[in-house]
Short mmCIF file of the C-alpha atoms (twelve columns), coordinates in Angstrom:
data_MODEL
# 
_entry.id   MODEL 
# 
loop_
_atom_site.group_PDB 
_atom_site.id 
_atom_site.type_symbol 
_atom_site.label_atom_id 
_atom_site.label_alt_id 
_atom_site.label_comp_id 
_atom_site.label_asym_id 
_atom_site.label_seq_id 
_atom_site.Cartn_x 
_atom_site.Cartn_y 
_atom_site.Cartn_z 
_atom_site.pdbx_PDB_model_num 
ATOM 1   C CA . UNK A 1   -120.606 41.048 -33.457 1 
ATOM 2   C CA . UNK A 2   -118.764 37.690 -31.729 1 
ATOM 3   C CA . UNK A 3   -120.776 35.312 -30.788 1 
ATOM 4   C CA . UNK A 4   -120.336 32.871 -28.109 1 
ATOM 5   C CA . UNK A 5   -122.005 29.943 -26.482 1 
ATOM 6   C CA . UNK A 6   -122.703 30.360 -22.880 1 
ATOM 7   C CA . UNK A 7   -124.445 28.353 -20.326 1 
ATOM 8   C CA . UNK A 8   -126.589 29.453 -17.406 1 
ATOM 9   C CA . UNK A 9   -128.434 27.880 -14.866 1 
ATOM 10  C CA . UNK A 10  -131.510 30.289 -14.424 1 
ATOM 11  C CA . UNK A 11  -134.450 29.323 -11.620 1 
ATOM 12  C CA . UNK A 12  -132.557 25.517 -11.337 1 
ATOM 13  C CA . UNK A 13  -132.954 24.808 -14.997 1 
ATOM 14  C CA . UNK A 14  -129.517 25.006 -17.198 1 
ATOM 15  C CA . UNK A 15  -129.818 26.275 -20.415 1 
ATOM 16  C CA . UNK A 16  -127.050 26.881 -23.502 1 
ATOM 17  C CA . UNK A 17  -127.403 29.116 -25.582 1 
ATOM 18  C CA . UNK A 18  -125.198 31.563 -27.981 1 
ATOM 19  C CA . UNK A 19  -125.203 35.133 -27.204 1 
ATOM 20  C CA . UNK A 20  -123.036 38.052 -28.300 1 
ATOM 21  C CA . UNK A 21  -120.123 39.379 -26.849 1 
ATOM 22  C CA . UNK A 22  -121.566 43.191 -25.708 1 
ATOM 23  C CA . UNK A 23  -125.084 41.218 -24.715 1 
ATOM 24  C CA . UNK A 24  -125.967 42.175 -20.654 1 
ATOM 25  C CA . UNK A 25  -127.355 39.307 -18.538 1 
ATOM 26  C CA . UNK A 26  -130.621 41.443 -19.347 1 
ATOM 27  C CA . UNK A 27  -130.784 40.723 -22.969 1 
ATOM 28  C CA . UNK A 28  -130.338 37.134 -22.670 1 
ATOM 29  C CA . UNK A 29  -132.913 36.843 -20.012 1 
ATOM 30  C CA . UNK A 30  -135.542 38.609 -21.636 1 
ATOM 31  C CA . UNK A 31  -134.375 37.873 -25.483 1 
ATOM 32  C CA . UNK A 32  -132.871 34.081 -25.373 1 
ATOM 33  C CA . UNK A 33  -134.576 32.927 -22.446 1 
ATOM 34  C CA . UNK A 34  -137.796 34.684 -23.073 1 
ATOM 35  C CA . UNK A 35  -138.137 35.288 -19.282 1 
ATOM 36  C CA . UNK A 36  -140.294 38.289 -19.000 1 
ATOM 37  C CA . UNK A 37  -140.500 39.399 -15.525 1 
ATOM 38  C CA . UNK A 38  -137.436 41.108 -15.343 1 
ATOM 39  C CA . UNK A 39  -137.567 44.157 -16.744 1 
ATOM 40  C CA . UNK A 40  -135.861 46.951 -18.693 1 
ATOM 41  C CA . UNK A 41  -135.535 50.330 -17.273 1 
ATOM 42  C CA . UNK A 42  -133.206 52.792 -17.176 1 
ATOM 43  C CA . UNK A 43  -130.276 50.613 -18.418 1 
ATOM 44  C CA . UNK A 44  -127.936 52.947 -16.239 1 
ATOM 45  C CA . UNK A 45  -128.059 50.754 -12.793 1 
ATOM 46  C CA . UNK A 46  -129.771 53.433 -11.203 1 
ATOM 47  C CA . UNK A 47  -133.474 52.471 -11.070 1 
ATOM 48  C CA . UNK A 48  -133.355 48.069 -10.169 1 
ATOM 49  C CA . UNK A 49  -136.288 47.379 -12.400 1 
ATOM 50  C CA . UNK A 50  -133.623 44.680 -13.665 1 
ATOM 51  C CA . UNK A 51  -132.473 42.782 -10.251 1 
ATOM 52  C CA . UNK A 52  -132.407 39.640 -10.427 1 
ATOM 53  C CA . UNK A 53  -130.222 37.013 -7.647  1 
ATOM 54  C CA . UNK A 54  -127.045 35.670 -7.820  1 
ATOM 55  C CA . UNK A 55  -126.834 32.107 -6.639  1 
ATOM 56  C CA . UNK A 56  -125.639 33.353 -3.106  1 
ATOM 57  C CA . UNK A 57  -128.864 35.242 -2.899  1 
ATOM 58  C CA . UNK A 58  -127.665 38.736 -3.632  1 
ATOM 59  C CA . UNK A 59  -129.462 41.273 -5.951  1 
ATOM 60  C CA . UNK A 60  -127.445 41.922 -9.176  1 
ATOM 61  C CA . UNK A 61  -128.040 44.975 -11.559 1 
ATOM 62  C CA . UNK A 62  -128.564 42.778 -14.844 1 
ATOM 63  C CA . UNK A 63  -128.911 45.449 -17.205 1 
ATOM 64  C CA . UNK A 64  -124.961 46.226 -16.053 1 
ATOM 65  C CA . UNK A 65  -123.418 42.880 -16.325 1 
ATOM 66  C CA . UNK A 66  -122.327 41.433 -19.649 1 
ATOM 67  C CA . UNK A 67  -123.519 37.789 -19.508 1 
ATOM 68  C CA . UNK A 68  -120.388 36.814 -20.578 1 
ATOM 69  C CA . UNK A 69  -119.228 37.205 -17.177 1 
ATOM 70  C CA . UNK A 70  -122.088 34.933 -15.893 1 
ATOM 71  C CA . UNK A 71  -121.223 31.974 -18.602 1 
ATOM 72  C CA . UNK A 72  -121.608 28.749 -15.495 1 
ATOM 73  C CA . UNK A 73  -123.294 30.305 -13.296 1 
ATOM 74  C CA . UNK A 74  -126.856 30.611 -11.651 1 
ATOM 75  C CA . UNK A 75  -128.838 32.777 -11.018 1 
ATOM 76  C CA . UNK A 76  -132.585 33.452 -9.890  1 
ATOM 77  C CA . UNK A 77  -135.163 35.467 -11.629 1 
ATOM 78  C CA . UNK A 78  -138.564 36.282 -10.133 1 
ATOM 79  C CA . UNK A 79  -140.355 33.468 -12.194 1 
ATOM 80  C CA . UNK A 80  -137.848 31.558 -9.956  1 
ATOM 81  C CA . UNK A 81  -139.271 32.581 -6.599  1 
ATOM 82  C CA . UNK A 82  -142.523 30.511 -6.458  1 
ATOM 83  C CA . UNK A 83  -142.444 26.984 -5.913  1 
ATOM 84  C CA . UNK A 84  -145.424 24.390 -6.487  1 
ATOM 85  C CA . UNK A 85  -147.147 27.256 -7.484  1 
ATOM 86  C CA . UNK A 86  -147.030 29.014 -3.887  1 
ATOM 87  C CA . UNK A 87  -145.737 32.477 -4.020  1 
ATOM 88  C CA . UNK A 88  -142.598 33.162 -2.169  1 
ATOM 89  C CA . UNK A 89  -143.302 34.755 1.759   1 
ATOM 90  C CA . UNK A 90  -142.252 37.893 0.540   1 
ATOM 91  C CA . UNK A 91  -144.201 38.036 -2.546  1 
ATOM 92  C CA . UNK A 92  -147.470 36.841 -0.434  1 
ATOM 93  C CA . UNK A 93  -145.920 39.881 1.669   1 
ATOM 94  C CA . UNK A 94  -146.315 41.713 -1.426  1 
ATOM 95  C CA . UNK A 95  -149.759 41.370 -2.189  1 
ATOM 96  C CA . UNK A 96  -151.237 41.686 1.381   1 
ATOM 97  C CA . UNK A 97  -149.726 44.813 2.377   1 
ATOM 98  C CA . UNK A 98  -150.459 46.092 -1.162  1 
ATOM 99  C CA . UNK A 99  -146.837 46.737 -2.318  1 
ATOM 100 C CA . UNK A 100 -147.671 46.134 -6.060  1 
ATOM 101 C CA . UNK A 101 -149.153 49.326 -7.649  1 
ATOM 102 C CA . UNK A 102 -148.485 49.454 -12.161 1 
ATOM 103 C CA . UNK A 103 -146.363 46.291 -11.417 1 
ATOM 104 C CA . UNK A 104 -143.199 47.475 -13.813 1 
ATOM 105 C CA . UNK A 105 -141.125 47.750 -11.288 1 
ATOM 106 C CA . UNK A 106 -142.389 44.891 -8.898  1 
ATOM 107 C CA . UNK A 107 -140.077 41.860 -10.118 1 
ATOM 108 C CA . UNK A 108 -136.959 43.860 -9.328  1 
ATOM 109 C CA . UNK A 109 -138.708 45.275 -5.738  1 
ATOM 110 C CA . UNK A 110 -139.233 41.972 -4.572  1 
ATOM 111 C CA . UNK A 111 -135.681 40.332 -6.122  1 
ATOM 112 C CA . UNK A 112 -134.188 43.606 -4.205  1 
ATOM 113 C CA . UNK A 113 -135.970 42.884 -0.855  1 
ATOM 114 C CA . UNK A 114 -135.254 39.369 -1.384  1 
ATOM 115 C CA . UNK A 115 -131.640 39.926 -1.161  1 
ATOM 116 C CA . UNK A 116 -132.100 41.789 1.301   1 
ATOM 117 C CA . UNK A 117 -134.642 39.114 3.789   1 
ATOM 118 C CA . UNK A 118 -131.386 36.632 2.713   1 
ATOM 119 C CA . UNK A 119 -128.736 39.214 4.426   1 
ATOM 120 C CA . UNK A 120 -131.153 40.082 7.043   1 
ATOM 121 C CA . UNK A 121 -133.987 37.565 7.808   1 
ATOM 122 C CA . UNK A 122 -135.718 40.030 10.447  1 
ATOM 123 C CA . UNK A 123 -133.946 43.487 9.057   1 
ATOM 124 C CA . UNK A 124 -133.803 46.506 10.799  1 
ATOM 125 C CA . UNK A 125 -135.130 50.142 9.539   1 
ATOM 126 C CA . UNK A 126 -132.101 51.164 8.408   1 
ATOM 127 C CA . UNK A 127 -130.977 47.636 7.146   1 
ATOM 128 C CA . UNK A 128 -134.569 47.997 4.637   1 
ATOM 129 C CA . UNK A 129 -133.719 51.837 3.816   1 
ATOM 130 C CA . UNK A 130 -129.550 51.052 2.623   1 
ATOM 131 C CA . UNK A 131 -131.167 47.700 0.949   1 
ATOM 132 C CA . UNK A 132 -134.174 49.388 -0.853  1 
ATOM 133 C CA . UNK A 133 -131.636 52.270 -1.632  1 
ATOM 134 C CA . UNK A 134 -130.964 51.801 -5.085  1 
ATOM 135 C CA . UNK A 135 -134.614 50.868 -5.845  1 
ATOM 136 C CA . UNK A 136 -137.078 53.485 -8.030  1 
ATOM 137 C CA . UNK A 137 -140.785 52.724 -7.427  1 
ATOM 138 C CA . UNK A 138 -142.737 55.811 -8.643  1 
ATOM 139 C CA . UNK A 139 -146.403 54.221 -7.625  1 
ATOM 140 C CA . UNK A 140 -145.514 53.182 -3.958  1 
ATOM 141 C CA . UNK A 141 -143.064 55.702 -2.527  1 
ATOM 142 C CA . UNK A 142 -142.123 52.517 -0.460  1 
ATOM 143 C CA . UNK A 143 -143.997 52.547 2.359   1 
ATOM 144 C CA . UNK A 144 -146.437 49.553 1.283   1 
ATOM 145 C CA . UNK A 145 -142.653 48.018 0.678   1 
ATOM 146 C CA . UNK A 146 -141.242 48.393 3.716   1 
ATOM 147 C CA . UNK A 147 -144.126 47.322 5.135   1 
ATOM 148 C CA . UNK A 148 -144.511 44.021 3.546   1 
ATOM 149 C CA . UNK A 149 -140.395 43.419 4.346   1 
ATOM 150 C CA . UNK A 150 -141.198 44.004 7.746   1 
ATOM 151 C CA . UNK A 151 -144.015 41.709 7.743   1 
ATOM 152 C CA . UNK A 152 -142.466 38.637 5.135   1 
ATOM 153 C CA . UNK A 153 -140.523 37.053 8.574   1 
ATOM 154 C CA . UNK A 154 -143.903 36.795 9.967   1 
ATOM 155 C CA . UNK A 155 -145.619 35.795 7.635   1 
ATOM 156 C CA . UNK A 156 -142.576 32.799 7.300   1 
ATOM 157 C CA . UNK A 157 -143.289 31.886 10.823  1 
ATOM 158 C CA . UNK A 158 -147.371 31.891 9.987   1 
ATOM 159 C CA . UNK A 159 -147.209 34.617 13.158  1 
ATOM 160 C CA . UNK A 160 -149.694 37.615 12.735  1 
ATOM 161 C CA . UNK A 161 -148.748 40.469 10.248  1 
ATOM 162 C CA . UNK A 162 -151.375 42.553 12.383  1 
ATOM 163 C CA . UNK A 163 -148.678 42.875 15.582  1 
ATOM 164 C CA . UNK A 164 -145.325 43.470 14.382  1 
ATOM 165 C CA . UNK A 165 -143.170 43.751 17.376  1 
ATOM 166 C CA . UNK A 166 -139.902 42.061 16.655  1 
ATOM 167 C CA . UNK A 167 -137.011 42.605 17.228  1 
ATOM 168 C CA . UNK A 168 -134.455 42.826 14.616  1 
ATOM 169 C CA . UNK A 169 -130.839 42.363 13.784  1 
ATOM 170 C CA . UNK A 170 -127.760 45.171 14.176  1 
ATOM 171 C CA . UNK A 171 -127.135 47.473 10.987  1 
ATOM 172 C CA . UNK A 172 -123.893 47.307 10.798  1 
ATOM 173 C CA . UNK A 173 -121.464 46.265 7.964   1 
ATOM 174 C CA . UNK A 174 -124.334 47.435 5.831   1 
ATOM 175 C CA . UNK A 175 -122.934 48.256 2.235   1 
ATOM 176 C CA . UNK A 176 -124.018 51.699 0.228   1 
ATOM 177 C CA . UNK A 177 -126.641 49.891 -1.883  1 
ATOM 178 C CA . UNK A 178 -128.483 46.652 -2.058  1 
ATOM 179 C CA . UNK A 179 -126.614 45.647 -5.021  1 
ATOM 180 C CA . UNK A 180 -123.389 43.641 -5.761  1 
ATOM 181 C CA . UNK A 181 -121.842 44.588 -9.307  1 
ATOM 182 C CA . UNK A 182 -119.490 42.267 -10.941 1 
ATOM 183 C CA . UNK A 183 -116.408 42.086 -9.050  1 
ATOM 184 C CA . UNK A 184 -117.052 43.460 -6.266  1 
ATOM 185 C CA . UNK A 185 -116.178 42.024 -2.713  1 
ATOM 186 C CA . UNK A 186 -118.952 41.863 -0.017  1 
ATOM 187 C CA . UNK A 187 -117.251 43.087 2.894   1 
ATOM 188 C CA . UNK A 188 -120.152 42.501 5.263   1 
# 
């Protein structure tokens, strides 16, 4: 196998590193990187256990992407999402509306609904169903999920999770899945 050196800002931290030519952005996040929380699945795309963000905040399949194609770029795993060790609002969202069952699946859950709170701050029903569509979680059945998206905007504002009566933003322009594969344009 080629091997190439590649450089990728993960979490804010740039790292170099060589990696081979069929190696997915999954390998060299869990294998060179030694970054954990994503996870291996089904390798297909199909279940998100490997979603990590792109540095425009949109959930990538990494187990589908060769890192080649990321060489110089960024992107943010779920070890990125805390700061000064603070969980992220929708990872506090996580734990209080008990959205975290085995916890296999939970880094790419909350990278998925992460993409989705930075496309739709306050989303809509059907803006969290198309989002959470190409999601598996066999533990939750996504109702503890969708409740904790629909709660992480309050729990931003530091409003009360108990009385969630807000109003959210239109559906349209919403795209089949959650996910943006290499290549492909956003049209929303």
């Amino acid at each position: 196998m080629a091997k190439f050196i590649m450089s990728l800002t993960v979490n804010g931290d740039k790292y170099e590193f060589a990696a081979d030519d069929t190696d997915t952005l999954l390998d060299v996040i869990r294998n060179q990187l030694v970054m954990t929380g994503t996870k291996r699945g089904c390798t297909t795309g199909s279940c998100g256990v490997c979603t990590v963000n792109n540095a425009n905040g949109e959930a990538i399949l990494s187990c589908l992407t060769l890192a080649r194609e990321w060489d110089g770029e960024s992107i943010i795993t779920i070890e990125g999402l805390e700061a000064d060790g603070e969980l992220d609002a929708i990872q506090a969202a996580f734990v209080e509306f008990g959205a975290v069952q085995c916890g296999f699946c939970t880094p790419g859950v909350i990278m998925s609904a992460k993409a989705l709170l930075n496309r739709y701050p306050q989303p809509t029903e059907e803006q969290i169903n198309a989002g959470m569509a190409g999601v598996l979680c066999r533990c939750t059945g996504h109702i503890k999920v969708k409740e904790a998206i629909r709660n992480d905007f309050r729990l931003r504002q530091g409003l009360n999770t108990q009385d969630n009566n807000s109003e959210a933003g239109d559906a349209q322009n919403i795209p089949a899945t959650g996910f943006h594969y290499p290549g492909q344009l956003d049209e929303g």
